[in-house]
N, C-alpha and C positions, 0 to 999 in steps of 0.2 A: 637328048633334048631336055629332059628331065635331070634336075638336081637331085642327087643322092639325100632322100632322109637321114639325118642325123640320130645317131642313137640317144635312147637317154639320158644314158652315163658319158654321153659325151659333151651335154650343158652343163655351165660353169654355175654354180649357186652366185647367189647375188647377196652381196654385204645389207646387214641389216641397217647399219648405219645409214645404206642408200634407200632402204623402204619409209624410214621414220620420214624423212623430208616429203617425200610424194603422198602419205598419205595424211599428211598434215595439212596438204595442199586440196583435198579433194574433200574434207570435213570441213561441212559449215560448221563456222564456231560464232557464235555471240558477242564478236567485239566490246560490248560495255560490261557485260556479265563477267566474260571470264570463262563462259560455259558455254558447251555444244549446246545446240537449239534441237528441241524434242521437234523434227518435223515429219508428219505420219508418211504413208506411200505417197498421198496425193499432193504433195506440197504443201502443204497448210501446216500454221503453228495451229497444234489444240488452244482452246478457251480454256484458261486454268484461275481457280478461285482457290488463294490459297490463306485470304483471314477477311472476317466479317467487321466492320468497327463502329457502331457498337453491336453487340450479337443480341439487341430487341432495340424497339424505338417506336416512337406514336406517330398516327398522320400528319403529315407535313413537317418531319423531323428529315434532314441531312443524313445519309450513311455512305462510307466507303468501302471501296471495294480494293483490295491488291490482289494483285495473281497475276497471269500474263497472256498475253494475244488478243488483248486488247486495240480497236482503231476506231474511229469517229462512227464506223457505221456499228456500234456495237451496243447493245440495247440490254437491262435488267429487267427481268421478269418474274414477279413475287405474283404469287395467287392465282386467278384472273386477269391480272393487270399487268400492262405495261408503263414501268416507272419514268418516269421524267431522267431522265440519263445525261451527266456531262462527263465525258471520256477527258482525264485530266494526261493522259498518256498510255502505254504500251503495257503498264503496271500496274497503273491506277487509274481508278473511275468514281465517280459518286451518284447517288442519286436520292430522288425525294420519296420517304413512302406515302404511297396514296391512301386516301379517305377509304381507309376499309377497315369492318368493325374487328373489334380482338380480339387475337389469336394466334393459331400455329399456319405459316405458309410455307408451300417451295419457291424454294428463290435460287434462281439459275440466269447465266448470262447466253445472249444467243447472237451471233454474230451474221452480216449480213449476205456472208456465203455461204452458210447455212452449221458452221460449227456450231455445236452446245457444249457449256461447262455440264460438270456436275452439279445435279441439284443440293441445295441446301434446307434444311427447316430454321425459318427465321418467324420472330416473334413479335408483332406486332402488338403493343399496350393500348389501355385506353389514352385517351384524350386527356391530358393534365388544363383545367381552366386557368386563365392567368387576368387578372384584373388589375387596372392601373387606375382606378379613380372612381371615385361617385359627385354626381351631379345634382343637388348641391351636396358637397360633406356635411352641413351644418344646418339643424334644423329646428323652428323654437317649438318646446312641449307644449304652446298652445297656436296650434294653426288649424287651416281649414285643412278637408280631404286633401283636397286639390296641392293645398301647398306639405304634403309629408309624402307627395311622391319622389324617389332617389331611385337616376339611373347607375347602375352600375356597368362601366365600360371594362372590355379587354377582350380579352378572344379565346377561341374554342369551346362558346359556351353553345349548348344542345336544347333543345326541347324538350327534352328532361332533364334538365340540368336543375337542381335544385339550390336554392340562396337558405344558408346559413346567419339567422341574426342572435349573437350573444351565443353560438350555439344550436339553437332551437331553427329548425323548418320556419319558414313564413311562406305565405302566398308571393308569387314569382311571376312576371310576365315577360316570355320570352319576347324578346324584340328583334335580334339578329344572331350571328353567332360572334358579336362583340357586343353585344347591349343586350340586357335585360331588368326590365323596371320592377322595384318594389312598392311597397305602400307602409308607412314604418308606424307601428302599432304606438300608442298612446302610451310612454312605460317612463320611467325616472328619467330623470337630467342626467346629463353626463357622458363617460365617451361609451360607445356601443364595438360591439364587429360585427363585420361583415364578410362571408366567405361565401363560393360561390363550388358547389359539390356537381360533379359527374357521375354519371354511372358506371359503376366497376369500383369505385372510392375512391379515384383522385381530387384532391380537393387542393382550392387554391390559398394561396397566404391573404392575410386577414387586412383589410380595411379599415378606418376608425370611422363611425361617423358618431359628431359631438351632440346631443339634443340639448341646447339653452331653453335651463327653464328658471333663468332667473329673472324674477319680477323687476319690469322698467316702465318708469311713465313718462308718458311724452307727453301729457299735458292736462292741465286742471284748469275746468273752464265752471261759470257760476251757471245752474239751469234754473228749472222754476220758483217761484218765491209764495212761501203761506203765509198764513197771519203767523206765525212765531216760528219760524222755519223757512229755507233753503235747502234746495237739493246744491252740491256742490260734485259734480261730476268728474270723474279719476280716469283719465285714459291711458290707456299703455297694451303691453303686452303680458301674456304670461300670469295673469291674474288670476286667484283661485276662489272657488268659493269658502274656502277655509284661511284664506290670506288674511294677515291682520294690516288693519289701515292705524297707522299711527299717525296723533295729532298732536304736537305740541308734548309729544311724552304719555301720554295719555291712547290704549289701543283699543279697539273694534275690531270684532270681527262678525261678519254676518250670520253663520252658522252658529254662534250662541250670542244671540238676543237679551241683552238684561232689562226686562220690563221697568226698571227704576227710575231706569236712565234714558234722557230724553232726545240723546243724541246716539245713531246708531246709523249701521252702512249697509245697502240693501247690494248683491254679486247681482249682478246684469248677464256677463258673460267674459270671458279669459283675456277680454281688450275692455272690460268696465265696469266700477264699482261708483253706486252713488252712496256720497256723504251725508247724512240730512244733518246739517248744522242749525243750531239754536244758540243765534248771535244772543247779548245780552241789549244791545244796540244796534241801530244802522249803519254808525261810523264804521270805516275798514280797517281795517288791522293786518300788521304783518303773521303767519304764524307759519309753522311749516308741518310737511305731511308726508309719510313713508309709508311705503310698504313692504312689509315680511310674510314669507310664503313658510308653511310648516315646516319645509326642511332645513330654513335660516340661511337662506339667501336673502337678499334684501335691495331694494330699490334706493339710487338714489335719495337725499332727503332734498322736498323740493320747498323753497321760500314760496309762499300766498302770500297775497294780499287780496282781502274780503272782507265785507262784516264779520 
């Protein structure tokens, strides 16, 4: 009833040539790769992180990831946090680092059947501020409070973020983390900068903003009349109490007064200077009238006609 067991040595060895095919046949191999796929007991590819790009970066900066066993449900995990994750395929992934201050973190991928990569220390920098504009760039050296306020716009600015003007600290008012207002101190004409500093020392590129402080009149009107005198009234901008009023070639200036002389120009304030002219006559006459500010800038010369 029973078949006789065969002896050992009475099985025929088997050609090597017929093993390669079968177990060529029973190894998963990676068709795009080229390469067997590391897959553990339980069936799963491991999660593998095999380069960081770039290896530090600030919040809300872009990084990738390659490595492999990567799928849609597969999430980066830096710190505390879970990053913003776009799985670009099987290889590669990116994600955004979160608003978290700087430093050293672990950063490890974790999948949603429950693999982990190996963790990593990744670097997270400060906040680099970036400014694209101030509102106004341009401002005259004689204005009110109200009008030498300049917002500076751009983004990643902080509550302690400090504004650089010419270099030096000024007083700063945070407005958002893209706007923050200054107040621009009373200082020469001309072009200035503007930077906007973080904490940690990133600091952002420079600004120009121009201060006009060259003297302009918009207009000359006649005011009250004495027995042998008029006041003849200088409007404009930018007027100094050191400014010279020229008449006909002939200058005044209010800050040195020559008691000799009967015609002289009293500063009002940076928008007015009065003339007190001593016609010879009633008749009017053409003459003309400028203004030069100490640093020799100078006003239009403007044609009167007046006593």
């Amino acid at each position: 009833m029973f078949s006789k067991i065969k002896k050992l040595n009475e099985f025929r060895p088997v050609s090597a040539m017929l093993l390669v095919p079968l177990l060529l046949l029973i190894m998963p191999w990676n068709i795009a790769a080229g390469q067997p796929l590391d897959i553990r007991a339980n069936g799963r590819v491991p999660v593998t992180i095999l380069s960081i790009i770039p290896s530090q970066a600030e919040p809300g900066m872009s990084v990738t990831l390659y490595g492999s066993g990567f799928n849609d449900a597969t999430h980066v995990l830096i710190g505390p946090m879970e990053a913003q994750t776009n799985v670009l395929g099987p290889k590669q992934l990116s994600f955004e680092i979160p608003d978290l201050a700087p430093g050293l973190y672990g950063l490890f991928v974790r999948r949603d059947d429950g693999a982990v990569s190996k963790g990593y220390r990744f670097s997270i920098t400060p906040r680099t501020p970036s400014v694209t504009s101030l509102t106004p760039d341009k401002i005259f050296a004689c204005t009110t409070n109200e009008e030498r306020e300049v917002v500076i716009s751009g983004s990643n600015f902080l509550r302690s973020s400090q504004v650089l003007f010419d270099g030096a600290v000024i007083k700063s008012r945070f407005e958002s983390s893209e706007a923050i207002a200054i107040h621009i101190p009373r200082i020469a004409g001309g072009l200035h900068t503007v930077q906007v500093k973080n904490p940690g020392g990133t600091l952002s590129s420079s600004l120009a903003l121009f201060i006009d402080s060259k003297p302009e009149i918009t207009g000359i009107i006649q005011g009250e009349n004495y027995v042998n005198y008029y006041d003849l009234i200088i409007e404009g901008r930018n007027l100094q109490s050191s400014s010279k009023v020229v008449v006909e070639g002939k200058s005044m200036t209010a800050s040195a007064v020559n008691p000799v002389e009967r015609e002289k120009v009293i500063y009002v304030d940076c928008n007015r200077i009065i003339y007190q002219r001593h016609p010879y006559d009633s008749a009017e006459k053409s003459f003309t009238v400028q203004v030069i500010n100490p640093n020799g800038e100078s006003s239009e010369v403007i044609q009167v006609s007046a006593p």
